[in-house]
N, C-alpha and C positions, 0 to 999 in steps of 0.2 A: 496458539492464538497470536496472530498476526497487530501488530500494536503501531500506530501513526502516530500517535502523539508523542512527543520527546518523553516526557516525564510521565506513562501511565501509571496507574493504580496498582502498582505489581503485586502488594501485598493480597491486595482485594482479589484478584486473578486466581494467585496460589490456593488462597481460603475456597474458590469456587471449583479445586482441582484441574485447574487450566495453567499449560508451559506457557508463559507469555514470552515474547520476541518482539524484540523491538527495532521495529524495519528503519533505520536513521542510517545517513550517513554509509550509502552505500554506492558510492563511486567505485569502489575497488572489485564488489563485486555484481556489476550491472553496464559492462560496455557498450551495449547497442542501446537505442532507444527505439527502433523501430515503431513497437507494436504501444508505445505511451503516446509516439509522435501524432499517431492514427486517431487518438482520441484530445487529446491538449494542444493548447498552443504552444506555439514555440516558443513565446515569451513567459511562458510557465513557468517557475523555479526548479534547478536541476532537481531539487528533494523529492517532492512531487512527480515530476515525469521519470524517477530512477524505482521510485516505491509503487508506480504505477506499472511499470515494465514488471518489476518481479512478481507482482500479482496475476498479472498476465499469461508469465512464463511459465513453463514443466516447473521447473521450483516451488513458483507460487500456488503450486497446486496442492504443496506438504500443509497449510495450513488449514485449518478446521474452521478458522472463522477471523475475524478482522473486526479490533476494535481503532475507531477515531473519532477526531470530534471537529467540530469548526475552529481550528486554531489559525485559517487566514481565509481570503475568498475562495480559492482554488479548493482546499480539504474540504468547503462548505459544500461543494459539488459531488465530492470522487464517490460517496458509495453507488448515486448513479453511473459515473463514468466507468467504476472497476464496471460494475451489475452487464454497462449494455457491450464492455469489452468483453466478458464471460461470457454472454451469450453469442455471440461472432465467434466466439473461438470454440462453440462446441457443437 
């Protein structure tokens, strides 16, 4: 389980027998932003356009499901944005 918010519920996760992973802080491993750029603006926060690429990507395909929340305007948007990047890429 794919996890946006800095601080989720990890314990609550474990208890429902779900790996939670928590997509932060991923510069090091997210260099292109191609396929985020297609969907957000440029003036988006790198957070957001790095965690939206991996979702995007072969990678982001290891996860089984993705939790977040409204923790700024842009994440208030992204399950549509992942949703209609998913659907273009399949």
């Amino acid at each position: 389980m794919g996890c946006f918010p800095l601080y989720p519920p990890l314990e609550l996760l474990h208890s429902f027998g779900l790996m939670p992973v928590v997509l932060w802080d991923m510069k090091d491993g997210v260099r292109t932003l191609k396929e985020s750029d297609r969907h957000l603006q440029s003036f988006t926060c790198s957070v957001a356009r790095r965690l939206t690429e991996f979702v995007l990507s072969e990678e982001g395909s290891l996860l089984d499901g993705l939790l977040m929340y409204n923790a700024c305007d842009t994440f208030r948007n992204m399950p549509e944005i992942i949703k209609r990047g998913l659907q273009e890429i399949e």
